[in-house]
BAGU-955115 format. One record per residue (C-alpha): residue number from 1; x, y, z negated. Coordinates in steps of 0.001 Angstrom, whole numbers, always signed. Layout:
REM BAGU-955115
ATOM  resi  east  north  up
ATOM  NUM  X  Y  Z $
...
END
This chain:
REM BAGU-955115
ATOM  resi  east  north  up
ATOM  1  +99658  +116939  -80013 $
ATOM  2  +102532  +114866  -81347 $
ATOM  3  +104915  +117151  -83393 $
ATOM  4  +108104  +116221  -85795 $
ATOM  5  +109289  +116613  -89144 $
ATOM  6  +112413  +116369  -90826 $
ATOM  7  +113331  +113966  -93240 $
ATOM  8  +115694  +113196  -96277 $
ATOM  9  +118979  +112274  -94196 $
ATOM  10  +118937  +114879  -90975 $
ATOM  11  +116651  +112626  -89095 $
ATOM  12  +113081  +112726  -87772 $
ATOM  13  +110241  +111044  -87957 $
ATOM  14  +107330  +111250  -85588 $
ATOM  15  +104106  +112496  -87104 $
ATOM  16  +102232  +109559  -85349 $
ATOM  17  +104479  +106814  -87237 $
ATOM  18  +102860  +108729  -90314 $
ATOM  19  +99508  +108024  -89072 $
ATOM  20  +99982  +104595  -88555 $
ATOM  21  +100831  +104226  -92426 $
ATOM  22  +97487  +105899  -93118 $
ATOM  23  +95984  +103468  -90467 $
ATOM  24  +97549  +100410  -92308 $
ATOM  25  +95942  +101344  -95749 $
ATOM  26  +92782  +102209  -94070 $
ATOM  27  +92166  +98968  -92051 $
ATOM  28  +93788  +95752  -91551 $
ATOM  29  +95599  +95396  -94988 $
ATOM  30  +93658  +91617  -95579 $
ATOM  31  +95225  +90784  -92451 $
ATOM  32  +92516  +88227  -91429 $
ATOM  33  +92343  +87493  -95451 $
ATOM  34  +89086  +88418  -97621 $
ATOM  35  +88508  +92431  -97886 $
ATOM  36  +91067  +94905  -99418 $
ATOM  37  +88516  +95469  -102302 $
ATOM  38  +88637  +91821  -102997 $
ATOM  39  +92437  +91772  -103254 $
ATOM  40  +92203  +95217  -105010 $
ATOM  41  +90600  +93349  -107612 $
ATOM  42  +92756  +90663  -107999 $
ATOM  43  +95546  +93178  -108201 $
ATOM  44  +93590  +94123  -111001 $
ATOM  45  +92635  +91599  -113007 $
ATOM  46  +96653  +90319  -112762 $
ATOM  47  +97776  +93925  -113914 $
ATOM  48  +95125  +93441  -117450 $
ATOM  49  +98222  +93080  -120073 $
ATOM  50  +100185  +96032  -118062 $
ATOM  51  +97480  +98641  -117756 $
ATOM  52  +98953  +101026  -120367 $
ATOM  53  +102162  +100959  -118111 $
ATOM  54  +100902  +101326  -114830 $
ATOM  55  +99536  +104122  -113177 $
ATOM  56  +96167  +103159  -111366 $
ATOM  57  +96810  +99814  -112189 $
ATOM  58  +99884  +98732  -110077 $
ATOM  59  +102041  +101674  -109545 $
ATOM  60  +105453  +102603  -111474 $
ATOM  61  +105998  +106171  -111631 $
ATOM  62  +109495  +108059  -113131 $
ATOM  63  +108905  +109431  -116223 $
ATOM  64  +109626  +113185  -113982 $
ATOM  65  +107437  +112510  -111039 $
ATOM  66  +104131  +114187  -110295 $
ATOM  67  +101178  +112814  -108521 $
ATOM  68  +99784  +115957  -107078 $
ATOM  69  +99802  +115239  -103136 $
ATOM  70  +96910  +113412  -101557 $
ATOM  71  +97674  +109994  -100512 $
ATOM  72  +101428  +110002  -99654 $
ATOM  73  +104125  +111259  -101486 $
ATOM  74  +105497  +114973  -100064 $
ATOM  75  +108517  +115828  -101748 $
ATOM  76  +111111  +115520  -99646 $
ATOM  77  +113575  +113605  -102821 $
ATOM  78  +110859  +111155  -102781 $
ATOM  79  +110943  +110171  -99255 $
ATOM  80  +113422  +107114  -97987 $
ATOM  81  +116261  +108427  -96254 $
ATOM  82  +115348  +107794  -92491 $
ATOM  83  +112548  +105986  -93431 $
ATOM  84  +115018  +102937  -94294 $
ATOM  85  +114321  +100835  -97546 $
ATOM  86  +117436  +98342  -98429 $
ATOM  87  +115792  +94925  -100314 $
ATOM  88  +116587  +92218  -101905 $
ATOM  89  +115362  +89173  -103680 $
ATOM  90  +115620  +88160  -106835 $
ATOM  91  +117976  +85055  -106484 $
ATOM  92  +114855  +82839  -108082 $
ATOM  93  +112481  +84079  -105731 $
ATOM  94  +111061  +80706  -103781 $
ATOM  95  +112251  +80628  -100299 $
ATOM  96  +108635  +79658  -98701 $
ATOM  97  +106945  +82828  -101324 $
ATOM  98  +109712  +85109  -99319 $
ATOM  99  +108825  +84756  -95870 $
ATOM  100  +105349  +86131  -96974 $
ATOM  101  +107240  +89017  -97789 $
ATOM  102  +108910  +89234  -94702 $
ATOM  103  +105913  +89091  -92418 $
ATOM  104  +104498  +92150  -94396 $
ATOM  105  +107955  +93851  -93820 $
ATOM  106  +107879  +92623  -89802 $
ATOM  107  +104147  +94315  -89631 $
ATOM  108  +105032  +97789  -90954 $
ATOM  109  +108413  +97803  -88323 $
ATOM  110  +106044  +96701  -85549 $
ATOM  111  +103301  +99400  -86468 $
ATOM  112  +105042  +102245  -88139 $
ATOM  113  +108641  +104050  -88317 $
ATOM  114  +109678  +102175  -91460 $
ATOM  115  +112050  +100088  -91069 $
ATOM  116  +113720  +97031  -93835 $
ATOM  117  +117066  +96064  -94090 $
ATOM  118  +118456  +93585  -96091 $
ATOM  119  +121040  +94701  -98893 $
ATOM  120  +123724  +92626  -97650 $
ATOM  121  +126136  +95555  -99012 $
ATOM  122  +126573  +98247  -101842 $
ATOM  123  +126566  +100787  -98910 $
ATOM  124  +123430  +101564  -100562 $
ATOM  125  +123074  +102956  -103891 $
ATOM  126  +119077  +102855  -104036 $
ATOM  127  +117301  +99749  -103303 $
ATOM  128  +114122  +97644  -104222 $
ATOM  129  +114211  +94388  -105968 $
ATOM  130  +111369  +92049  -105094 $
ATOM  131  +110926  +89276  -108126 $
ATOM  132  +108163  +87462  -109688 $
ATOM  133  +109895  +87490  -112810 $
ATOM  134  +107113  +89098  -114978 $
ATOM  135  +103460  +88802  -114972 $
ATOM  136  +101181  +91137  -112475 $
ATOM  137  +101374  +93035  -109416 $
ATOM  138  +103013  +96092  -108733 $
ATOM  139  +105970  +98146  -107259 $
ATOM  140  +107576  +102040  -107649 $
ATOM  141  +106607  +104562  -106230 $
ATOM  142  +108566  +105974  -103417 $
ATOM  143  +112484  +106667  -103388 $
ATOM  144  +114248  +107544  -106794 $
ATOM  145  +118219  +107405  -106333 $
ATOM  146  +119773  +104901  -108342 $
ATOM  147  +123534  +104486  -109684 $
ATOM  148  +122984  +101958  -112136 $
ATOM  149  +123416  +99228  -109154 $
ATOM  150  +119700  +98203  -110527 $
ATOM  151  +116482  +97876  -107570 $
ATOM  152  +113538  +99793  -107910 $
ATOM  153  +111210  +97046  -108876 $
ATOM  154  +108521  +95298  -107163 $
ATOM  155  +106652  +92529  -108594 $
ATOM  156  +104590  +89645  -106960 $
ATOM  157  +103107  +87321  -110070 $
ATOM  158  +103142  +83851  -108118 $
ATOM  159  +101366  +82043  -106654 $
ATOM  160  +98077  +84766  -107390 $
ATOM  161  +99893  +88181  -105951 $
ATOM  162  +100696  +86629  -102981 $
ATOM  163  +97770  +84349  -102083 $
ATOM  164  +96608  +87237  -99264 $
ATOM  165  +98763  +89413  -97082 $
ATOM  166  +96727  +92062  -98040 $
ATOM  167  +98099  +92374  -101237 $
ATOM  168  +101659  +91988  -100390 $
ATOM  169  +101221  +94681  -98155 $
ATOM  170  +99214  +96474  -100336 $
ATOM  171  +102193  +97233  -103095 $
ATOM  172  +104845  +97890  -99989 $
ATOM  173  +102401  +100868  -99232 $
ATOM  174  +103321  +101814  -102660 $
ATOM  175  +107059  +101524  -101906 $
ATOM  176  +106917  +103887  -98925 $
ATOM  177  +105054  +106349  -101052 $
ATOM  178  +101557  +105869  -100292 $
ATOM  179  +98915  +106352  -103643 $
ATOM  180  +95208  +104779  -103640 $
ATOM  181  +92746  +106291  -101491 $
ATOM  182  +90057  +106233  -104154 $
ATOM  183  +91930  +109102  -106152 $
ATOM  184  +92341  +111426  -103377 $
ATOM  185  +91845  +114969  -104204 $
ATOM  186  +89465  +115786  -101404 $
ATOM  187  +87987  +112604  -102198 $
ATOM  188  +84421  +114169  -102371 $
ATOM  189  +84550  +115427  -99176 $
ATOM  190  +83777  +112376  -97306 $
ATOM  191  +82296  +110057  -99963 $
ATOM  192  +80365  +109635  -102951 $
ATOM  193  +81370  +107893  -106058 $
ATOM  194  +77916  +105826  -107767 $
ATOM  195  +80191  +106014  -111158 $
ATOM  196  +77786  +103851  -112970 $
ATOM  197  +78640  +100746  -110326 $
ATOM  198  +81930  +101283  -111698 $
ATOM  199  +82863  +98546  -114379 $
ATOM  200  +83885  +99533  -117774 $
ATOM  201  +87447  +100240  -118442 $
ATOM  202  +88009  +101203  -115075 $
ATOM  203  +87168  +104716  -114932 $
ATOM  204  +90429  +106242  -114894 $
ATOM  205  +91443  +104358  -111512 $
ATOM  206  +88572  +106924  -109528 $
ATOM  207  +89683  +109762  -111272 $
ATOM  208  +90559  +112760  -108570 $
ATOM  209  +94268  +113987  -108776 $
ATOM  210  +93838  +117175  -108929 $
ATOM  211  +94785  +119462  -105748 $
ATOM  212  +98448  +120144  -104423 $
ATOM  213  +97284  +123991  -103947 $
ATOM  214  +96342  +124478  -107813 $
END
């Protein structure tokens, strides 16, 4: 059965557009590219200088925010009102490097309830601003209100963070709200972790967040 919830902003979003997030991170993110876990490590690698800034290697987080859910963010304040994020570019963003953006963007609208509109206005306070501008891979978490007139950052180090759509889709995930899978809380209920295939230094990116009901 096909319920609703409400959102941030009066309006509703159908429980199925949810699953088809899930389904995107799940399956599909290489988009006819090499696996996600290949990309996952590029992501990676890029990220080496900015570990001690990132959380699992490629996310932002506030300084306030909590990481207690399972794979998507819950609180309502972190949610995009009506499931709209406002963009832009960074004005030296290469046109050809944006319309790999764009296709990412195109496949969430066609598969999901998310929807991207370009900030063509300050009828939006809260934004994201996608640059290449410093070195690695990554993007904030979620929706934070802004009133600074600065965008919530995402990153794409060029040409290696967007080589495979995978990866470009990969961080948007992060902008709607959506953590790693690997860090799950239930985690251990459906797989097992062989922690000694797991190369040094990289520990802390399997580590369980602990459960939303403790």
């Amino acid at each position: 059965k096909i319920g609703k919830v409400k959102i941030e902003g009066g309006g509703k979003v159908n429980l199925f557009c949810a699953n088809c997030i899930f389904y995107l991170y799940i399956s599909g993110l290489s988009f006819g590219s090499p696996t996600v876990e290949y990309t996952r490590s590029d992501v990676t690698g890029y990220n080496q200088e900015l570990r001690s800034n990132m959380y699992q290697g490629d996310i932002l987080l506030p300084e306030h925010m909590s990481t207690n859910s399972k794979n998507a963010l819950k609180i309502e304040a972190y949610k995009w009102p009506k499931g709209t994020i406002p963009y832009i570019f960074h004005e030296k963003y290469p046109q050809d490097e944006r319309e790999k953006v764009l296709k990412a963007m195109a496949r969430f609208e066609k598969e999901t309830c998310i929807k991207f509109v370009p900030l063509k206005s300050r009828v939006y306070n809260t934004f994201i601003e996608i640059g290449s501008t410093q070195k690695g891979c990554y993007a904030m978490i979620g929706y934070h209100p802004q009133k600074n007139g600065q965008g919530l950052p995402v990153n794409f180090q060029l040409p290696e963070c967007t080589k495979y759509q995978g990866t470009v889709e990969h961080e948007l995930l992060h902008v709607i709200g959506i953590l790693h899978e690997q860090a799950r809380s239930d985690r251990d209920q459906y797989v097992k972790i062989v922690w000694d295939n797991i190369e040094k230094g990289k520990i802390q990116k399997w580590i369980r967040k602990p459960s939303p009901n403790k």
